[in-house]
C-alpha positions as CSV (number, residue, x, y, z in Angstrom):
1,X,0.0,0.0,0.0
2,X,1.1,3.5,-0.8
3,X,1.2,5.1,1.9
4,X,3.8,7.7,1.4
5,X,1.9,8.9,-1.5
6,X,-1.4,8.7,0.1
7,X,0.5,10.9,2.9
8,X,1.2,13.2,0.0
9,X,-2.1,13.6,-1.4
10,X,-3.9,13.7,1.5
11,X,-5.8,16.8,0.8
12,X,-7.1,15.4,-2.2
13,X,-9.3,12.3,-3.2
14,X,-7.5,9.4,-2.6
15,X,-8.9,6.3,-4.4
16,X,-6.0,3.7,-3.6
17,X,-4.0,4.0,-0.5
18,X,-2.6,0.5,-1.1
19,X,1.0,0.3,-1.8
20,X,4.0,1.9,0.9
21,X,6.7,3.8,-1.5
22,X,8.7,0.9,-2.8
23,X,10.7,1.4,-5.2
24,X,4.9,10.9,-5.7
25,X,0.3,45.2,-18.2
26,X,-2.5,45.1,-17.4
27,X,-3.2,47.9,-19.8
28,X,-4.2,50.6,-18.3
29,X,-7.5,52.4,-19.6
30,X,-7.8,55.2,-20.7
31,X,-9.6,57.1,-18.4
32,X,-10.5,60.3,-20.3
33,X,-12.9,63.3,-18.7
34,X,-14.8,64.6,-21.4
35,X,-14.7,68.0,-19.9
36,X,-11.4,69.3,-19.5
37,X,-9.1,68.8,-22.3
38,X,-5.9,69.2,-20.3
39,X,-7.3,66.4,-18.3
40,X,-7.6,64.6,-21.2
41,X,-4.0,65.3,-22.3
42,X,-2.6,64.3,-18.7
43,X,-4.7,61.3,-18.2
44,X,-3.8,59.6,-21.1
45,X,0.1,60.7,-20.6
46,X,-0.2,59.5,-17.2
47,X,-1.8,56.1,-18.4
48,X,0.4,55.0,-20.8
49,X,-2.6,55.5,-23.7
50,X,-2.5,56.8,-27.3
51,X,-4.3,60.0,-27.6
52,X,-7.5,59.7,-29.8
53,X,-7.0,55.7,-29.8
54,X,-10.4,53.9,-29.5
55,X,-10.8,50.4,-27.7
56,X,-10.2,47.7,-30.1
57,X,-8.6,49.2,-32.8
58,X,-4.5,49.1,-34.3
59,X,-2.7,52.3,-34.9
60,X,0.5,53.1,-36.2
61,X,3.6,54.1,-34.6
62,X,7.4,54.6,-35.3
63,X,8.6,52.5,-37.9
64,X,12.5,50.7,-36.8
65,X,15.5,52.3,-38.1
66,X,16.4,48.6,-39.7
67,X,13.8,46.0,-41.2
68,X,13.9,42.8,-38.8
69,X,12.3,39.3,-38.8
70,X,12.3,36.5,-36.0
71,X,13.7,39.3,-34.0
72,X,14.1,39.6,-30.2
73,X,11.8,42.0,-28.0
74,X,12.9,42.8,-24.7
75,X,10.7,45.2,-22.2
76,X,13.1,47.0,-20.1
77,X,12.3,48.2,-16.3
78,X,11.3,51.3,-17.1
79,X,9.5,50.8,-20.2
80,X,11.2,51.1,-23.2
81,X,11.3,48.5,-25.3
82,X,14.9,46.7,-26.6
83,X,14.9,45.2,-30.3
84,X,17.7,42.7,-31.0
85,X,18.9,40.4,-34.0
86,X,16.6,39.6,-37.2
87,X,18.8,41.1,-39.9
88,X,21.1,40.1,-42.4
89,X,23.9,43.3,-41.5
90,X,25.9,41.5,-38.8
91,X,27.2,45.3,-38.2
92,X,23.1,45.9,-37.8
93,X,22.9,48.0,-34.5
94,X,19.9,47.1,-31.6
95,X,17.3,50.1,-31.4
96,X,15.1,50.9,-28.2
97,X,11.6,51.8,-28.9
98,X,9.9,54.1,-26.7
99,X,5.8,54.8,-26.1
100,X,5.6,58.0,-24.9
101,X,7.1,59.1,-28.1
102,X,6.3,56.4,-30.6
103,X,10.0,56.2,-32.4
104,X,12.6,54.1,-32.1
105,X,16.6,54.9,-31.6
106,X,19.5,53.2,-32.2
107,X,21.2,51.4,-29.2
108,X,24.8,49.3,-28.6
109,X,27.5,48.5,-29.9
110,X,29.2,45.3,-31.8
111,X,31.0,43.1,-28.8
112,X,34.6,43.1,-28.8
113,X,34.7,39.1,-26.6
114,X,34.6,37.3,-29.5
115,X,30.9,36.3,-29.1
116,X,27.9,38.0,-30.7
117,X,25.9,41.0,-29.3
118,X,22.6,42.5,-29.4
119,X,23.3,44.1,-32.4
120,X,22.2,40.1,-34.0
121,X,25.4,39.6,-35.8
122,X,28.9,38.1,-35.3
123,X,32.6,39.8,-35.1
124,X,33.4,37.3,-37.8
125,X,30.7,38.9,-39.9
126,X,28.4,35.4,-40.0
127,X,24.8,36.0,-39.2
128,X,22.7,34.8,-36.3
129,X,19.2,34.2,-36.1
130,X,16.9,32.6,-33.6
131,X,18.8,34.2,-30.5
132,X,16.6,34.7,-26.8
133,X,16.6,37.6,-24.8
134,X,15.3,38.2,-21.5
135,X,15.4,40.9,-18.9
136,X,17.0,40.1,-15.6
137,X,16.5,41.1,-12.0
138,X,19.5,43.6,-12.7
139,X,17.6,45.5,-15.4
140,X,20.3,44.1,-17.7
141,X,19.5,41.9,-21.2
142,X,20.0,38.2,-21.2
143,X,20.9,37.1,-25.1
144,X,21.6,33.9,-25.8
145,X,22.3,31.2,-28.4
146,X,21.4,31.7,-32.3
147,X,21.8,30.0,-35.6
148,X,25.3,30.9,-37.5
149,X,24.9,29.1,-40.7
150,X,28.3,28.6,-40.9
151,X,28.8,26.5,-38.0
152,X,25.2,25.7,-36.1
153,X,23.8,26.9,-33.4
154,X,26.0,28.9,-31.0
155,X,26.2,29.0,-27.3
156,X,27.1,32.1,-26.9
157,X,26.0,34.5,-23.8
158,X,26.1,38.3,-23.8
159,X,25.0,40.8,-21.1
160,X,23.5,44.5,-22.3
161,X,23.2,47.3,-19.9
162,X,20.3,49.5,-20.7
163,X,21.1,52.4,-18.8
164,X,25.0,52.5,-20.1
165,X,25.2,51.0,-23.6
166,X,27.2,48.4,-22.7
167,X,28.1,45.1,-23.7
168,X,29.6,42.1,-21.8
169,X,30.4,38.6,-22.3
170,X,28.6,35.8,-20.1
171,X,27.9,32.2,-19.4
172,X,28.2,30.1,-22.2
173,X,25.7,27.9,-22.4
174,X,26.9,24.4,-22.0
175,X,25.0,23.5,-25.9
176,X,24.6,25.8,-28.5
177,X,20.9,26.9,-28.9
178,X,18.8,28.4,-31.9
179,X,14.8,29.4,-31.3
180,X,15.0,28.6,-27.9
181,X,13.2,30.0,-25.3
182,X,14.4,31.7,-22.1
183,X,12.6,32.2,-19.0
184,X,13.1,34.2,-15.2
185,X,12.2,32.2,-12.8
186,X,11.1,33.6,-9.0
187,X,14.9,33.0,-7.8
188,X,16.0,35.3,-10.3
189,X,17.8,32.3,-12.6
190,X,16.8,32.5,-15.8
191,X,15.7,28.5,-17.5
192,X,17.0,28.1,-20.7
193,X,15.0,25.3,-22.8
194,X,14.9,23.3,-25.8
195,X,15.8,24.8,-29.4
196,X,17.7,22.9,-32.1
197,X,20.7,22.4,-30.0
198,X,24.7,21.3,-30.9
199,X,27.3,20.1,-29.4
200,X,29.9,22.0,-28.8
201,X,33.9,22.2,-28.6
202,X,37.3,23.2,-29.0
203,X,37.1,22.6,-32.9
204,X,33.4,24.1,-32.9
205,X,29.0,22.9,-32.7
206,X,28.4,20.1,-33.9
207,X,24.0,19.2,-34.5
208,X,22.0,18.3,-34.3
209,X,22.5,17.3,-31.1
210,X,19.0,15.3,-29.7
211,X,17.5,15.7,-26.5
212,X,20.1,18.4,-25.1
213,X,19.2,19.1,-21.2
214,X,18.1,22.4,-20.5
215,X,20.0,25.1,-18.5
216,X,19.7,27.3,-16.1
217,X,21.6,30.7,-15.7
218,X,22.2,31.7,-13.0
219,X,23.2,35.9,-12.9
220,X,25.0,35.6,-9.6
221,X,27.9,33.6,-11.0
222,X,27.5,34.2,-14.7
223,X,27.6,30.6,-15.8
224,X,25.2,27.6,-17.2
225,X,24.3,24.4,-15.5
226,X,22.6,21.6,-16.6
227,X,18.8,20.8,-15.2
228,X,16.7,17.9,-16.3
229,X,15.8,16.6,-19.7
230,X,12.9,17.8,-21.9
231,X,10.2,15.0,-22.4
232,X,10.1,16.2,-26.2
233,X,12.4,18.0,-28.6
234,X,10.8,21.3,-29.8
235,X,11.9,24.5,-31.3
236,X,9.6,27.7,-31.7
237,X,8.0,26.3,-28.6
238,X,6.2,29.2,-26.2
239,X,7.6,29.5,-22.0
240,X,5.0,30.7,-19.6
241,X,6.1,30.9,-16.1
242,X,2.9,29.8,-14.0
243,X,2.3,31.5,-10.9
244,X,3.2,28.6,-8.6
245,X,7.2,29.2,-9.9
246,X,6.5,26.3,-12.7
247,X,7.3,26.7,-16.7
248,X,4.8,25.9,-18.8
249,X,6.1,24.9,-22.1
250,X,3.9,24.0,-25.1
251,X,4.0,23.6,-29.1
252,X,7.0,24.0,-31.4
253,X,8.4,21.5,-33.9
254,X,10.0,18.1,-33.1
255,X,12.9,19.5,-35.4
256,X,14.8,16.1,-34.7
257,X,12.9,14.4,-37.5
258,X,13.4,15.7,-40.8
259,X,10.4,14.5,-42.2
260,X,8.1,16.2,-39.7
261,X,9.4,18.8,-38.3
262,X,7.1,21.3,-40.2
263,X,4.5,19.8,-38.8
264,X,3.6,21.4,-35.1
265,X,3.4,20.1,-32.0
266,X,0.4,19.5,-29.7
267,X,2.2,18.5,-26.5
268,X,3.2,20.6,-23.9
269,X,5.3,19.8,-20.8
270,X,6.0,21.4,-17.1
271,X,9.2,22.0,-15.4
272,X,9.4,22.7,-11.7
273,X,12.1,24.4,-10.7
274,X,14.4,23.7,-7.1
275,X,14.0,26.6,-5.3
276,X,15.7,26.1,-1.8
277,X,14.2,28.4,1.5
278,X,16.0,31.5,2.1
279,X,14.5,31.8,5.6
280,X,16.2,29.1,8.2
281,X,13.7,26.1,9.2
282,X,11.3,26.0,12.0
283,X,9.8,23.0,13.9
284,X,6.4,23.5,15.7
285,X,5.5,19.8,16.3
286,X,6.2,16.3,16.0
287,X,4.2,13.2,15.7
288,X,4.0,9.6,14.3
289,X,2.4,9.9,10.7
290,X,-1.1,10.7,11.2
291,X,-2.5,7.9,9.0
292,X,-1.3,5.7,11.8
293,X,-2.4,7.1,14.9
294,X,-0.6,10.0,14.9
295,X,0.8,9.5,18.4
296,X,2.8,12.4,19.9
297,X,5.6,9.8,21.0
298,X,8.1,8.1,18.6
299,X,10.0,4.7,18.3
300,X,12.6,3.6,16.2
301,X,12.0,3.0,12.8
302,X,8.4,4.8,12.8
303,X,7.6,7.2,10.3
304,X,7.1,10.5,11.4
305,X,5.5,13.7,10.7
306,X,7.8,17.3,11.5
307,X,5.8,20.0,11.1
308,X,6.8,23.8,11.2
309,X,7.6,26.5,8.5
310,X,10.5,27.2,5.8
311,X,11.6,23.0,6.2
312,X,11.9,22.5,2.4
313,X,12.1,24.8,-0.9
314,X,8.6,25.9,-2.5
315,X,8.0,23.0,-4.4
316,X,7.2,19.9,-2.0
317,X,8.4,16.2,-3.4
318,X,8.6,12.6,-2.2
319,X,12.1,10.7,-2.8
320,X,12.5,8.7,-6.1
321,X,14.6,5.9,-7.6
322,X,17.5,8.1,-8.7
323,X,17.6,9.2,-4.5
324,X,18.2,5.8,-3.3
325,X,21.5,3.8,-3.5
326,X,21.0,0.4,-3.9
327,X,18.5,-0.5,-1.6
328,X,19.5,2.1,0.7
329,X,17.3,5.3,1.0
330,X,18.3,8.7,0.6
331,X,18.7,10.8,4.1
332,X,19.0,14.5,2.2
333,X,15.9,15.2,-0.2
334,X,16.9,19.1,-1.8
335,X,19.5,19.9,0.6
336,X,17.0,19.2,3.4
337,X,18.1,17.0,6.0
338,X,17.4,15.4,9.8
339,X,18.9,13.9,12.6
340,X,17.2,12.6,15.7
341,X,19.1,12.1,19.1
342,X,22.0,12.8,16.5
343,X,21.7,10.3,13.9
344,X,20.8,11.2,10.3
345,X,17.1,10.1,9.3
346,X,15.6,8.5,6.0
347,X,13.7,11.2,4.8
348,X,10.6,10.0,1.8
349,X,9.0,13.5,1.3
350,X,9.4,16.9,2.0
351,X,7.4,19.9,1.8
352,X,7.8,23.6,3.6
353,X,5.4,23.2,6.0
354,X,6.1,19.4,6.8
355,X,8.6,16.5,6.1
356,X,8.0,12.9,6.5
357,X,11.0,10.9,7.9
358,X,12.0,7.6,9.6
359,X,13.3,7.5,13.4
360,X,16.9,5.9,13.0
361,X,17.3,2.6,15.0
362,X,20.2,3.6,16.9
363,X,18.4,6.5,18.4
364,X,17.5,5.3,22.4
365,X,14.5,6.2,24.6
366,X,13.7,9.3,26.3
367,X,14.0,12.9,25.5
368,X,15.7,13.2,21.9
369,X,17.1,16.3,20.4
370,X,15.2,16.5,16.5
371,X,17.1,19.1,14.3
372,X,16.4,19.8,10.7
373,X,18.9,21.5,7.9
374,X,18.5,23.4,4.9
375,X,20.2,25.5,2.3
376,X,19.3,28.3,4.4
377,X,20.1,27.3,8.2
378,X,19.4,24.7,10.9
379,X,17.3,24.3,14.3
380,X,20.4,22.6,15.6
381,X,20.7,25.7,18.5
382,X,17.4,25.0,19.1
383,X,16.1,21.4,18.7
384,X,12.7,20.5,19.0
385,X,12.7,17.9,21.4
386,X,10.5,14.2,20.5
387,X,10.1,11.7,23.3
388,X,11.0,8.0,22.0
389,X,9.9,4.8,23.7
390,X,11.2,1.6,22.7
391,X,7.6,0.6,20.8
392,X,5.2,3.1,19.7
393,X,2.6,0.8,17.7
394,X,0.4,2.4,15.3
395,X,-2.4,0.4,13.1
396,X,-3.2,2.3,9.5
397,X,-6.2,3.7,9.6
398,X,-7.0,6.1,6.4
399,X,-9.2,8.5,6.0
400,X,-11.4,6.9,3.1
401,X,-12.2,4.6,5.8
402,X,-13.4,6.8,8.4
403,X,-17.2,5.8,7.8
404,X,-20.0,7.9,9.8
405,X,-16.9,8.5,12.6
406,X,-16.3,4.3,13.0
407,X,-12.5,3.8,12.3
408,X,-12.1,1.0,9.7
409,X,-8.7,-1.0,9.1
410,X,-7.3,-3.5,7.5
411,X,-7.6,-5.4,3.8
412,X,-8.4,-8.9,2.2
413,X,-5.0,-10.3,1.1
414,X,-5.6,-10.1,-2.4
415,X,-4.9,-6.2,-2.1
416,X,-7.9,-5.2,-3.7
417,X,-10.8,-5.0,-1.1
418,X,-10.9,-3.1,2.4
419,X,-12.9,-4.6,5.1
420,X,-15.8,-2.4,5.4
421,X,-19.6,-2.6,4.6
422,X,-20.1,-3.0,0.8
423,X,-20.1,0.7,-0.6
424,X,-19.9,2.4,2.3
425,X,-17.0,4.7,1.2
426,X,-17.5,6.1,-2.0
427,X,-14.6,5.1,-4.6
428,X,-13.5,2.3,-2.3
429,X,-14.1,-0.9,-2.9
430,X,-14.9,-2.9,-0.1
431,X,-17.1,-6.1,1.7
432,X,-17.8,-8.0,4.7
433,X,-14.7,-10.3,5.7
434,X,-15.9,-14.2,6.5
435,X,-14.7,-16.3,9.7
436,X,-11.6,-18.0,7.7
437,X,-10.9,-15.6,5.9
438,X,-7.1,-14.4,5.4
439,X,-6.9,-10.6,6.3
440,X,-4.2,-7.8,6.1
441,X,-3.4,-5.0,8.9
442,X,-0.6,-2.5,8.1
443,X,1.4,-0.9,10.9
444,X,4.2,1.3,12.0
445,X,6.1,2.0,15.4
446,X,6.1,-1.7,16.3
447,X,9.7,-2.5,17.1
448,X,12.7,-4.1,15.9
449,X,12.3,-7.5,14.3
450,X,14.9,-10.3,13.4
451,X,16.0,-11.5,9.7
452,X,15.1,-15.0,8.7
453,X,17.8,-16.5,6.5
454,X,16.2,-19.4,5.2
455,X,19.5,-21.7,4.4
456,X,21.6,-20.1,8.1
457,X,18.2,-19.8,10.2
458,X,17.4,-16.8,12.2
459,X,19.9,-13.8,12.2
460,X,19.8,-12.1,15.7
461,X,20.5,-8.4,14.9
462,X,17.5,-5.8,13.6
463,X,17.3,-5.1,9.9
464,X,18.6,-1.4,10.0
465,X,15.9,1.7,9.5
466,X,16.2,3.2,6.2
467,X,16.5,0.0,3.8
468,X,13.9,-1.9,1.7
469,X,13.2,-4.9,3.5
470,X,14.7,-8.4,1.8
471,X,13.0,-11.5,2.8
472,X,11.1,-12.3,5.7
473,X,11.3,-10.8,9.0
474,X,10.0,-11.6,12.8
475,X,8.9,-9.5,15.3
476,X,10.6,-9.7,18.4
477,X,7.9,-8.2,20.7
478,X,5.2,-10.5,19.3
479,X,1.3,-8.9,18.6
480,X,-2.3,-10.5,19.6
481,X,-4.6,-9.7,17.7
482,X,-8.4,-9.9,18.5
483,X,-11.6,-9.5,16.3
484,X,-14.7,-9.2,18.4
485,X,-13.5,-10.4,21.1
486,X,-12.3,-13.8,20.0
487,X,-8.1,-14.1,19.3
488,X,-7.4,-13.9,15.8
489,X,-4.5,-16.5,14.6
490,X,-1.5,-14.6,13.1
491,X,0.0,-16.4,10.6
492,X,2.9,-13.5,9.6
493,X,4.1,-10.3,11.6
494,X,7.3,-8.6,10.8
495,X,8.8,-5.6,8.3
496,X,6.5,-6.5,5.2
497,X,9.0,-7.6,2.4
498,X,10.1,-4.7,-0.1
499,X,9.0,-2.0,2.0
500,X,10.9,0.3,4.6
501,X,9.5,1.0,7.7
502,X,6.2,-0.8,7.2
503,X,5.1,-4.0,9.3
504,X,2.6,-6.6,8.0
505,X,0.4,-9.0,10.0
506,X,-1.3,-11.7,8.5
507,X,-4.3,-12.7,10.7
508,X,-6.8,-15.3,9.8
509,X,-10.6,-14.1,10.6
510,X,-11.9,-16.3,14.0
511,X,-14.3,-19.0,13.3
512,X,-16.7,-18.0,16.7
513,X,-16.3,-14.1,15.5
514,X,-20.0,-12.6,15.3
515,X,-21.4,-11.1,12.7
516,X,-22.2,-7.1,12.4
517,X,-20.5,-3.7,10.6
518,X,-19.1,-2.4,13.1
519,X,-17.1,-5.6,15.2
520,X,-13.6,-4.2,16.8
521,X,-10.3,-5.0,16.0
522,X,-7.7,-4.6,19.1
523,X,-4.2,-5.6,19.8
524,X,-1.6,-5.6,22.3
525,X,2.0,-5.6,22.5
526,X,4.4,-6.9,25.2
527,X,1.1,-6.6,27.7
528,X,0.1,-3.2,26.6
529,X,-3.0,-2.2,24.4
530,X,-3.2,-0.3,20.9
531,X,-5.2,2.8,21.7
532,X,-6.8,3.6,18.8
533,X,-10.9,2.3,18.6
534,X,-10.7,0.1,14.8
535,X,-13.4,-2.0,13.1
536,X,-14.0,-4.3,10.9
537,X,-17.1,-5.5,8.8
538,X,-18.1,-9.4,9.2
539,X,-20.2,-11.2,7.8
540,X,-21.5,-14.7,8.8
């Protein structure tokens, strides 16, 4: 059963909790007063508005000093507008156009670095088309990449300064880049995506170069680094950043095949940036994951809940494959890290108002110190403190099967019914369980358990917190369970195979059970009782 990604989307419909993580300008209107025509005059100055324009309608305005096509338009900070590239003249200067007087003006100057400037051509006279340009946090111009049709697409960086003229050399990218897209993201690095892309190296760009990763700028250090893969090549493709910090990238060609690539593309893709805290973490509470219990004590190897503020970058995730090594998971997710009682913790998901990690086995009862780390700081001068007791038990018990406020638990061993009153949770499919039948309970916090090697026998030493499970397992602080009343037989309890962190009793329904939909379900561990209130449905 997922229950790490039933954890993750718990504010949303969940439909199968089965399965624990193995390996989830604005224009401004013209506002005119029809009595006063200074009024008129200021208000539409003051607005941004063409004099005499009506609501719907095109008019004309300053015509560029220099015919362009697929050229680059940049708004600048305060206003004006900066038009690069799209000519033949490699000597071709850029021009600023600017509303409040309709005309346009020639602006910069051919880079002396070797590498090509706003002005859309190169020193060596070779011309480039399909360059990028965006505006930065600085109020400087971002231009990257272009075709030279000499040698390919370039990846070339240059830096124009709007308020003095000037032009620098940046970056490069680490691929060269034609009709690409560029885009600011809320960090202030700039994502550069997709384009026909090359190769490039001491002897020059080789393309096309397929499935190039994208790159991200960033302006602090002035260079390129690789980020993830595009799903799809495209070229001529549109970059929206959404207003959650995601890029939403859509259409273009598939220029990798010759044979289509005039044909457009309907897909469209998201990227989700890392964007680490800036603010050091904050821990308000601790607790054993809630769709266990959610006791406020802790035992080794439970999964846990840390709550607070500023624990993990904007964008939330659970670990993947590429986290773990070998069957060892990942205790750093994003830079974000913890330790309890001073030993680092598995960590399956983070978010920034909560992360859900695994108690080391090494940690000891009592009063443990729990300190989380960041990019941006730690609570290590201030630990939260979590009280740990040798067991902790906690049986799952999911929302979805919280029916008319009667707790439900546990599933048939065929994974694909929960033992509850036919339909009485919408989207869940469930019955009555029979006296015989074989049943499921998940749980956490239980203890440690020993290894069963089936050719050397039992293995007396705990299988470590924070691996996936191989083989069989047995509890050392054995569980009764009890339906109705009546002991239950268990046939299996230990660490359920595959999983981390997740134990699995096999319990065989009692023949003398009676019937009803709501009959309890209870345990007890070394002598002391579960406390949460569970049921079950039965059936005669």
């Amino acid at each position: 059963m997922n229950v790490i990604a039933a954890w993750c989307n718990r504010m949303k419909p969940v439909s199968d909790a089965r399965g624990l993580v193995s390996m989830n300008r604005v224009g401004a209107s013209c506002c005119v007063s029809r009595t006063l025509i200074h009024l008129i005059i200021l208000l539409s100055a003051a607005a941004g508005c063409a004099l005499g324009q009506s609501p719907g309608t095109f008019t004309a305005t300053g015509s560029m000093t220099i015919a362009r096509a697929y050229h680059q338009a940049t708004l600048l900070a305060d206003g004006r507008v900066l038009i690069t590239g799209g000519t033949s003249d490699p000597n071709a200067p850029a021009e600023i156009y600017d509303p409040s007087t309709g005309t346009f003006t020639v602006s910069g100057a051919m880079s002396t670095t070797g590498t090509f400037s706003p002005t859309g051509g190169m020193p060596n006279g070779s011309v480039l088309d399909g360059t990028a340009s965006i505006l930065l946090t600085s109020g400087k111009i971002l231009s990257t990449g272009g075709m030279n049709y000499d040698f390919g697409p370039q990846p070339d960086a240059e830096l124009y300064d709007p308020g003095t003229g000037v032009v620098s050399s940046t970056g490069p990218m680490l691929f060269g880049r034609a009709w690409h897209t560029l885009t600011l993201l809320p960090d202030g690095k700039v994502l550069a995506a997709g384009g026909m892309t090359a190769k490039c190296g001491p002897s020059g760009c080789y393309y096309p170069w397929r499935r190039a990763p994208a790159e991200l700028y960033d302006p602090a250090s002035g260079t390129f680094s690789a980020t993830g893969n595009m799903i799809s090549d495209r070229e001529g493709h549109t970059a929206t950043l959404l207003n959650d910090g995601r890029v939403l990238l859509t259409g273009g060609h598939p220029w990798w095949d010759s044979l289509q690539w005039q044909v457009p593309t309907a897909s469209a893709e998201l990227y989700t940036p890392l964007l680490l805290p800036t603010v050091p973490p904050s821990v308000s509470g601790v607790q054993s994951i809630s769709l266990f219990g959610g006791s406020s004590a802790v035992a080794p190897g439970s999964w846990i809940e840390v709550h607070g503020s500023n624990l993990a970058g904007a964008f939330g995730r659970s670990w993947t494959l590429a986290d773990f090594n070998g069957v060892v998971a990942p205790t750093s997710l994003d830079l974000t890290s913890v330790a309890i009682g001073g030993q680092p913790a598995a960590i399956a998901s983070i978010s920034s108002t909560m992360l859900l990690v695994q108690v080391p086995s090494q940690v000891g009862p009592g009063s443990q110190p729990l300190v989380v780390t960041t990019a941006a700081g730690t609570t290590a001068t201030s630990p939260f403190t979590v009280t740990v007791n040798p067991l902790e038990p906690g049986v799952y018990a999911p929302g979805f099967l919280l029916v008319g406020g009667n707790q439900y638990t546990s599933e048939f061993n065929d994974f694909m019914e929960w033992i509850l009153p036919t339909g009485a949770s919408a989207g869940t499919s469930s019955r009555p369980a029979r006296p015989g039948d074989f049943i499921v309970v998940w749980g956490v916090g239980f203890g440690p358990v020993t290894s069963n090697v089936p050719r050397a026998g039992p293995v007396t030493s705990n299988v470590p917190t924070g691996t996936i499970v191989q083989g069989l397992t047995t509890l050392n602080t054995p569980v009764q369970f009890s339906i109705g009343g009546v002991p239950a037989t268990v046939l299996y309890q230990g660490l359920a195979p595959g999983q981390i962190g997740l134990y699995q009793f096999d319990l065989v329904v009692p023949n003398n059970v009676g019937a009803g939909n709501l009959v309890p379900l209870t345990f007890t561990q070394g002598g002391v009782s579960g406390t949460q209130k569970l049921f079950v449905a039965i059936q005669p």
